[in-house]
KOLSESE-398092 format. One record per residue: residue in one letter; x negated, y, z negated of N, C-alpha, C in turn. Coordinates in steps of 0.1 Angstrom, whole numbers, plus 2048, in hexadecimal, padded with zeros to 3 digits. Example, Ala and Ser with C-alpha at 12.3 -4.5 7.8 and 13.67 -1.06 7.14 Angstrom:
BEGIN
A77C7C77B27857D37B277C7DF7B2 S7807EA7B97777F57B977F8007B1 
//
This chain:
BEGIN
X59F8327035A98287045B782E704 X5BB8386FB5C783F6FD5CA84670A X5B984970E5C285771B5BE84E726 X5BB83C7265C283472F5D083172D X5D182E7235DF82671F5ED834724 X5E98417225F284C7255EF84C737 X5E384373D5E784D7475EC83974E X5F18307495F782674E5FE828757 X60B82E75761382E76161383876D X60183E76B5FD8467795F683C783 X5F08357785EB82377D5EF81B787 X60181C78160A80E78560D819790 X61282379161782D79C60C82B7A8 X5FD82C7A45F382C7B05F181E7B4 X5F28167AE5F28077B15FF8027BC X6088067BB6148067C46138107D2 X60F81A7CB6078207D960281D7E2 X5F681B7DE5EA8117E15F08057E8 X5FB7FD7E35FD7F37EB6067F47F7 X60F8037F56158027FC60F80980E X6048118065FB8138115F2809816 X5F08028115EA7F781A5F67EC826 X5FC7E981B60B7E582860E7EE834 X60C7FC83261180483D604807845 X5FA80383E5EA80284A5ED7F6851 X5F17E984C5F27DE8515FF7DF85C X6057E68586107E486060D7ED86D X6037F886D6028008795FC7FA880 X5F17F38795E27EC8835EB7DE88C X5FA7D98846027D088C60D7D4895 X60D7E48966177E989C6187EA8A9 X6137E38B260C7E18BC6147D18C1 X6117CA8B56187BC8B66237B58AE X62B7C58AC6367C28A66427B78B1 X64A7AE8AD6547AC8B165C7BB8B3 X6627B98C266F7C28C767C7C08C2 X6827B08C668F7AA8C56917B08B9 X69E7AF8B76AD7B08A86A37A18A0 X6A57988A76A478F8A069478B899 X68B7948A067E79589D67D79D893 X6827A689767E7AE88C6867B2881 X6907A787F69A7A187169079C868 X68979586E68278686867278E865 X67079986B6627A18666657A7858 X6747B085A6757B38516797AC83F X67E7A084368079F837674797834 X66679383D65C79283A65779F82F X6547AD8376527B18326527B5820 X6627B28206677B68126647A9809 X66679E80C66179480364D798800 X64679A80D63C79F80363D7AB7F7 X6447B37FC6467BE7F36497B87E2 X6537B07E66567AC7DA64C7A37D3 X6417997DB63C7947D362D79B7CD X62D7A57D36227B27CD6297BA7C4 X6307BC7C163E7C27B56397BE7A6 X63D7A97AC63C79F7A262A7A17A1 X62179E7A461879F7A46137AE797 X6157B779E6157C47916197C1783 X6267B978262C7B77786267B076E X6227A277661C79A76F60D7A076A X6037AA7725F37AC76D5FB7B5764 X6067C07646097C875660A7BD74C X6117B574A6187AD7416087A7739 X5FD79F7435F279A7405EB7A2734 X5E97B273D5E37B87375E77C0727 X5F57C172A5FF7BF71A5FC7B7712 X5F67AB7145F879E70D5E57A1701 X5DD7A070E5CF7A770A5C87B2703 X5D37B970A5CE7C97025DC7CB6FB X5E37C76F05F07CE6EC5F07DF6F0 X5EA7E76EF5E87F36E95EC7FB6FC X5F07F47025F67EF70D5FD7EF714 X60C7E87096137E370E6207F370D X6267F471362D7FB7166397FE70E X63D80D70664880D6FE658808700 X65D8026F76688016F86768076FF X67880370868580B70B694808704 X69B8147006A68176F96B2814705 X6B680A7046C580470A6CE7FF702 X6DB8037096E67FA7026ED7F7708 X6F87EF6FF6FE7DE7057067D8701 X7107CF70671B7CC7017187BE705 X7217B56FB71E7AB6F572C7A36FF X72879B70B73379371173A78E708 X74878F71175578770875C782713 X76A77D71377177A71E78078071B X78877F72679878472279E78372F X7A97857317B47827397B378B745 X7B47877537B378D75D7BF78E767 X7C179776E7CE7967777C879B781 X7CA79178C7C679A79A7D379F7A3 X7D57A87A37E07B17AE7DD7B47BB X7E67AB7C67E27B27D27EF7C07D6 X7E87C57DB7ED7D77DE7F07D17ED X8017D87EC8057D97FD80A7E57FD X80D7EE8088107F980F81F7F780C X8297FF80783680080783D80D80F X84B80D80D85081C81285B81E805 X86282880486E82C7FD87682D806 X88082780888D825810898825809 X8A682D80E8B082F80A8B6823807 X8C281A8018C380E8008D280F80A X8D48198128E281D81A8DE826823 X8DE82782E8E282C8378ED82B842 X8F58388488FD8378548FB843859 X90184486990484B87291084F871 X90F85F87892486087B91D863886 X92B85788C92885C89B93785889E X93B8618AB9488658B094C8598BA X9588598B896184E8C19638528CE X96385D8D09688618DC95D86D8E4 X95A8708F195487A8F795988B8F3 X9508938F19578A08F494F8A88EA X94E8B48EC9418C18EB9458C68D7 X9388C48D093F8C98C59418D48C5 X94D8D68BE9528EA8B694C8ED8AB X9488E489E9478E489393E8DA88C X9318E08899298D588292C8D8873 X92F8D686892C8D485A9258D3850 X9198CC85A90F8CA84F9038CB854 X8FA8CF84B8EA8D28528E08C7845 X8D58C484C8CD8B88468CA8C1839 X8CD8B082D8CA8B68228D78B9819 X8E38BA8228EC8BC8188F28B2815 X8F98B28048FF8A880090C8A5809 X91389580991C89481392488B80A X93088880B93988380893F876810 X94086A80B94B86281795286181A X95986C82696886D82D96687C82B X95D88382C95E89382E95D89783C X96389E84495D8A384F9548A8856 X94D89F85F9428A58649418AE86E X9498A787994D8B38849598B188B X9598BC8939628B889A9608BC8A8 X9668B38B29638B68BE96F8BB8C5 X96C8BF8D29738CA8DD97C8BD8E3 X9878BC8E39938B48EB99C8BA8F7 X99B8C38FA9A58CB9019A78C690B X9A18BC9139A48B391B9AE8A8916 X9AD8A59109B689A9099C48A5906 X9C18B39019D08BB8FD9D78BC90B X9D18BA9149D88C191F9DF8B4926 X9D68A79299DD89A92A9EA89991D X9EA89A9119F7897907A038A290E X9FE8B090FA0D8B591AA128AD924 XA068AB931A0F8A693DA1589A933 XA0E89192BA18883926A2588791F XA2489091DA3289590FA3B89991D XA3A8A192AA418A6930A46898939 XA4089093EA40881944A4A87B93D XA4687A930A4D871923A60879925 XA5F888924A6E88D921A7188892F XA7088D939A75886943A79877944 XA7386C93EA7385F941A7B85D934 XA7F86892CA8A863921A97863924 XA98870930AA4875936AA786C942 XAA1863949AA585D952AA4850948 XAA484A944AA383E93CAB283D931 XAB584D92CAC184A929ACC84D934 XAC985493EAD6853945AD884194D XACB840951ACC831954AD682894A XAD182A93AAD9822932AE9822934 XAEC82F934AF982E935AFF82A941 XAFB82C94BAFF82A957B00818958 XAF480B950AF8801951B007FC945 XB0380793CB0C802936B1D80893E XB2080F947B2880E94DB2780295A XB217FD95AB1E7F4965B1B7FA970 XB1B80396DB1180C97BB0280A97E XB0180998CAEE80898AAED7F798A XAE17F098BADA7E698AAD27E797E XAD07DD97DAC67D896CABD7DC970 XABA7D9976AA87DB97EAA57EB978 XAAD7F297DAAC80597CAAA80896E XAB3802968AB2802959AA77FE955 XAA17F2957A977EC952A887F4950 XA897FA964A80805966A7C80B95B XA8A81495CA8A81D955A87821946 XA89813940A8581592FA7A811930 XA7380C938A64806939A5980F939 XA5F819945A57827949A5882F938 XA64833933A6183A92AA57839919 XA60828919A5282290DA4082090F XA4281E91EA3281E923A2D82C921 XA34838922A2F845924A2D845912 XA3A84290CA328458F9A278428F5 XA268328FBA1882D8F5A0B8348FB XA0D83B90AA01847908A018518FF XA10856900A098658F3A0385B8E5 XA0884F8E2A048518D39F284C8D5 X9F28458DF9DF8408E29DD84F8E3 X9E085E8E99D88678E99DF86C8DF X9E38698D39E18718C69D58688C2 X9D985C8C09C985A8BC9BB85D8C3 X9BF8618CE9B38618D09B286E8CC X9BC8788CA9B88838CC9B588B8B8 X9B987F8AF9B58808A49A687789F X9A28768AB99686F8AB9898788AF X98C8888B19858938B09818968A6 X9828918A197B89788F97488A88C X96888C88395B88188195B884875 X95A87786F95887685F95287085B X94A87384C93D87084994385F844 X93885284893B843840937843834 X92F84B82D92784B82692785581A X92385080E91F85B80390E85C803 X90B86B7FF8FB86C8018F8878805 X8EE87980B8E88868108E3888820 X8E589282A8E88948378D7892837 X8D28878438C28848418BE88A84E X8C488B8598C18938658CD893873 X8D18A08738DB8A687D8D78A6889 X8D98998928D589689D8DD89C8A7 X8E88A88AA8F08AE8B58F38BA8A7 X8F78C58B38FA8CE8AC9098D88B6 X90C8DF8B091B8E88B99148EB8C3 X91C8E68C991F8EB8D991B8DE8E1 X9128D78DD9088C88E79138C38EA X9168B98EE9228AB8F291E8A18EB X92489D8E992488E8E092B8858EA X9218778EA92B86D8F092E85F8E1 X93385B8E893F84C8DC92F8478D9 X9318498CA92683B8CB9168458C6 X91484C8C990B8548C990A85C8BA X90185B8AF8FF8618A58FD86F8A4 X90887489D90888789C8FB886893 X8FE8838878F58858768F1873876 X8E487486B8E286B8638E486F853 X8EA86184D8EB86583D8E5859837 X8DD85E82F8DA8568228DD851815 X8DE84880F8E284B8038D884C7F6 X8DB8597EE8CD85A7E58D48547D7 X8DB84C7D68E18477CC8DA83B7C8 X8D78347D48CB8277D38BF82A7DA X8B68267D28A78277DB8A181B7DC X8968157E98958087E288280B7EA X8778027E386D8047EC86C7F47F1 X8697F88028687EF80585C7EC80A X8537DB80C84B7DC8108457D0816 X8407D18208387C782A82C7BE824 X8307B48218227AC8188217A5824 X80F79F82180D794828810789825 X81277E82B81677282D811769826 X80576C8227FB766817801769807 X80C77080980E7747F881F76D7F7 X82076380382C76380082E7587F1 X8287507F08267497E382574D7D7 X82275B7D881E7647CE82976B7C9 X8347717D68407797CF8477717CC X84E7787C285C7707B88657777BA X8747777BE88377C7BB87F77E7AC X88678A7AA88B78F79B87B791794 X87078E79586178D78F85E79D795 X85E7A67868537B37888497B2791 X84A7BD79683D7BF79D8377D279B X82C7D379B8277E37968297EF7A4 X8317F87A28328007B182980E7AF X8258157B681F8227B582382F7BD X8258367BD82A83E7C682384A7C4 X81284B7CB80A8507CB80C8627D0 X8128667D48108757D781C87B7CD X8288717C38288777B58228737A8 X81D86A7AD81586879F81B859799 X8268557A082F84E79682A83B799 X82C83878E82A82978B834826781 X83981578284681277F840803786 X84A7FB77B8487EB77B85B7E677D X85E7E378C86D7DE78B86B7CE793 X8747C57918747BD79887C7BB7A6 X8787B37AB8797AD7BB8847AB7BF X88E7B57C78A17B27C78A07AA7D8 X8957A97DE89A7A17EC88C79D7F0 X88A7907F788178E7FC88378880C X87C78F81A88378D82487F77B822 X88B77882E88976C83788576683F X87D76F84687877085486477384F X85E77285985477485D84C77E866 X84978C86884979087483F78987A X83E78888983378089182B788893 X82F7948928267A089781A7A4892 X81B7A78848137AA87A815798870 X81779086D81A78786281E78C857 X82879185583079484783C796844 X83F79783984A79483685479E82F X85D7A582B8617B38258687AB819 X85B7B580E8647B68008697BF7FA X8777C37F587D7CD7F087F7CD7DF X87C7DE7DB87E7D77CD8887E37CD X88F7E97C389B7F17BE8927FB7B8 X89380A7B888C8127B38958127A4 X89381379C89881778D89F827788 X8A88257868B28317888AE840782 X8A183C77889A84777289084D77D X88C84778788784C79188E85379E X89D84D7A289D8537AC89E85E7B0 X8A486A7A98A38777A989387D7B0 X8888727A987B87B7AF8758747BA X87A86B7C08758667C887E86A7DD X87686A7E488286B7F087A85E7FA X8888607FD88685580D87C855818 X87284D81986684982585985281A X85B85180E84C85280684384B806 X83A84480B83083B80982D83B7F9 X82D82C7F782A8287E98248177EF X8228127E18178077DE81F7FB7DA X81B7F07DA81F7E57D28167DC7CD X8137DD7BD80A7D27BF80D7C57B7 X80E7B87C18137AB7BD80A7A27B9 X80879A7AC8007967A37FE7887A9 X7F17877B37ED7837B87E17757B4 X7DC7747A87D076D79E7D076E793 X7D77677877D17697797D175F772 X7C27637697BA75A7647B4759757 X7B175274C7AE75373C7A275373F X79D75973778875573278375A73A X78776574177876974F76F773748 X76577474D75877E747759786755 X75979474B75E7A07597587AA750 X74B7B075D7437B97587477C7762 X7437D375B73F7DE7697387DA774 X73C7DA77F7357E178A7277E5786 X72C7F078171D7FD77C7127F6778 X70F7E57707067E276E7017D4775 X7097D677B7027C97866F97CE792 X6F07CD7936E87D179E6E47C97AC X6DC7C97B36D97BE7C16CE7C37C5 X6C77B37C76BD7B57D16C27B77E0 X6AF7B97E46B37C17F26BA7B07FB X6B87A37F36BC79C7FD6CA7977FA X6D27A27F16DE79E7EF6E47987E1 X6D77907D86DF78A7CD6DF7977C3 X6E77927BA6EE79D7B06E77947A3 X6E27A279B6DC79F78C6DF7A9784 X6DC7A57746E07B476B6D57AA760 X6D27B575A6CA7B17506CE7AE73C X6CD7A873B6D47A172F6C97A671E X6C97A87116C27AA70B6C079C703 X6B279A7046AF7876FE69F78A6F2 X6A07836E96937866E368C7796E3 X67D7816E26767796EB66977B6DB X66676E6D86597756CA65B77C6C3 X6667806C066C78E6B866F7976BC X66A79A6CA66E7A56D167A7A66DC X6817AE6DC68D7B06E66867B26F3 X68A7AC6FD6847B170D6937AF715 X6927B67206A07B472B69B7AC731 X6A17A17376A079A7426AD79874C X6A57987566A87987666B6789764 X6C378B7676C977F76A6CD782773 X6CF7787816D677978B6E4770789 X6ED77978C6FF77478C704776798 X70E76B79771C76B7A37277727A1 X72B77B7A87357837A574377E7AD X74D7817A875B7797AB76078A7B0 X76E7887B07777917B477879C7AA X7767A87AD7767B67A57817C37A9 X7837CB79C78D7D279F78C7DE792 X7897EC79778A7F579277C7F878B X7727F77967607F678F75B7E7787 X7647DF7817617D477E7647C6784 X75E7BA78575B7B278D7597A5785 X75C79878776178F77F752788784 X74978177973F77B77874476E77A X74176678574275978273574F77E X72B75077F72474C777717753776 X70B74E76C70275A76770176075A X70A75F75370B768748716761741 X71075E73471775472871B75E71D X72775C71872E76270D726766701 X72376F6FF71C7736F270B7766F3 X70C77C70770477E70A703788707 X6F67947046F47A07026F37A9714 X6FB7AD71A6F87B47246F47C3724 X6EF7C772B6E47D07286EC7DC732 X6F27E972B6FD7F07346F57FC738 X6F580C72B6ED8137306DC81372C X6D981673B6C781273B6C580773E X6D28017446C77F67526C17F675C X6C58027656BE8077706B280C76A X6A680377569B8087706917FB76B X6957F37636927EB75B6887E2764 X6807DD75C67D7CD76467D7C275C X6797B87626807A875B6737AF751 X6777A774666E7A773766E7B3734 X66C7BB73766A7CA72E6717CB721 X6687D271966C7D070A6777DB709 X6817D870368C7E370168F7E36F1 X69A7F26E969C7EF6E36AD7F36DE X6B67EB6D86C27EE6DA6C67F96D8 X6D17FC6DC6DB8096D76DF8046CD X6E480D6BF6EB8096B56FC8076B7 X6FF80D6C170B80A6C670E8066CF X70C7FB6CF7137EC6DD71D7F46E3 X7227F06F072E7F46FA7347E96F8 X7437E96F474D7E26F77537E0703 X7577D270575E7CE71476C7CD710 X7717D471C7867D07197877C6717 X7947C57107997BB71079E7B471C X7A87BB7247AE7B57307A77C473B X7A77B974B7AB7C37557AA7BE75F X7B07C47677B87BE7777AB7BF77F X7AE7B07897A77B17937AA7AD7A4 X7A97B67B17AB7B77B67A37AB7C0 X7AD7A97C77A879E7D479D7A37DF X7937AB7D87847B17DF77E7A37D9 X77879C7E276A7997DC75D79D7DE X75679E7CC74E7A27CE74279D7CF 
//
């Protein structure tokens, strides 16, 4: 009787064999009159596996009979343990895509055409507002302010002899009139080509740092056209594209969690702008938050970072691992619970509905009642009733933890 009872589970191993070779004799001798179609042979298959499964159940049940009949039988205890459901506070966060953006930028770009002499600055360097950026070639304009200065002395010397001459009554008003006309019209060119001609030099709008030197000495510059870009690293802000679905969700001035994954950094600031607009393109909408002044130093401009805006929260949920919920092949999800049965502890099979999950764990919505014994390591494996016996140290469930808009 012992060196049956030792060789039991060479038994249950050949018995499953055994069945499973007979299904695959049956299935050859039908292979001939298999369905072809997708849709045929969907509906074979999950024929097939529902027998599987009720030959499973079948085994289970003649072990279990023969446990009942012959104790000497029944199969040792298995050593699992478990933590005792509870409930606690949940936050679900949806994660959107952000950027780090400067909260300032400008251009120096030049008023007037003409070849640079002198660049100043190369990307990267600190800049000042009202420093010199460059300067450009005018010598065209120096050579127009001669002929006007030489134009101008002339039209001063006939404009005063004109004067005098109608203050002798000599001459016509007319000549006079000319005359001081011609000479004031020629000033107001030289002083339009001083300015224009102290309009050769470009200066920075901005305080910050030189972000990219778009012309360099010697190119031409036209009006209007950006030498440098500057940033300012004095303010940082991340901005970011939410969906349209969360507009209900963000709050002006309400924290929100940011991450800025390739330093490492995480930081909770609230919400300084929310757009007004909609894009049609994508559906969203841009939220800005202020980076916090202990950050900006390690952060730069166009870093991809995170936002995540607290999207579901809820008192009393039962939120288990991932790791011990399991599934059948036709999809429903079970975990096995420790219940005593005649004195004895056995696992049993419960099938649960799983809600939204985040970080390996997943919110039970029903299935499993508070001050249920769930069964953590050494449930793989198990089957409904099998006799188990506890660990002396239960697993504890957190108190709180976030859950993510996955459903699972």
């Amino acid at each position: 009787m012992k060196t049956f009872k030792a060789n039991l589970p060479m038994l249950r191993a050949a018995t499953l064999l055994c069945l499973a070779i007979v299904l695959c004799t049956c299935g050859r001798a039908q292979e001939e009159t298999l369905p072809q179609t997708s849709e045929e042979l969907q509906e074979a298959l999950r024929t097939r596996r529902g027998e599987l499964r009720e030959l499973t159940k079948e085994v289970e049940e003649l072990e279990a009979r023969l446990a009942e009949v012959d104790p000497s039988f029944a199969p040792n205890a298995t050593l699992v343990a478990y933590e005792t459901i509870g409930t606690a506070n949940f936050d679900n966060f949806a994660e959107v895509q952000a950027t780090v953006r400067a909260a300032e930028t400008a251009m120096a770009t030049p008023e007037i055409p003409g070849r640079i002499l002198r660049m100043n600055f190369e990307a990267g360097d600190p800049i000042r507002k009202g420093q010199l950026v460059a300067v450009l070639d005018v010598e065209g304009t120096e050579t127009q302010r001669a002929e006007l200065e030489t134009a101008a002395s002339l039209a001063k010397t006939v404009y005063e002899r004109q004067q005098k001459l109608w203050e002798q009554n000599i001459g016509s008003e007319l000549q006079y009139l000319e005359a001081k006309n011609n000479y004031e019209r020629i000033q107001q060119q030289l002083k339009a080509i001083d300015i224009q001609a102290n309009k050769r030099n470009v200066y920075a709008p901005l305080s910050g740092t030189v972000d990219q030197v778009m012309l360099r000495t010697g190119e031409t510059a036209a009006p209007g056209t950006p030498i440098l870009s500057i940033i300012s690293t004095n303010d940082l802000q991340i901005v970011a594209d939410a969906p349209e679905s969360l507009l209900s969700k963000v709050k002006l001035r309400e924290n929100v969690g940011v991450r800025v994954p390739a330093l490492g950094i995480e930081f909770r600031a609230p919400v300084t702008r929310i757009g007004r607009t909609v894009d049609p393109a994508n559906r969203t909408f841009e939220v800005e938050v202020d980076v916090p002044q202990q950050y900006i130093s390690q952060l730069k401009a166009n870093l991809l970072a995170e936002v995540e805006v607290l999207n579901f929260q809820a008192d009393d949920i039962i939120v288990v691992s991932q790791d011990y919920i399991q599934q059948e092949v036709d999809g429903q999800r079970y975990v096995f619970v420790a219940e005593e049965e005649d004195g004895d502890l056995v696992a049993r099979k419960t099938y649960v509905t799983t809600g939204q999950s985040y970080n390996n764990r997943a919110i039970i919505e029903s299935g499993l009642e508070v001050g249920a014994r769930l069964i953590t390591n050494g449930a793989r494996g198990l089957t409904d009733g099998q006799p188990i016996a506890l660990s002396q140290s239960p697993l504890q469930q957190p108190a709180d933890a976030k859950i993510s808009s996955t459903n699972g």
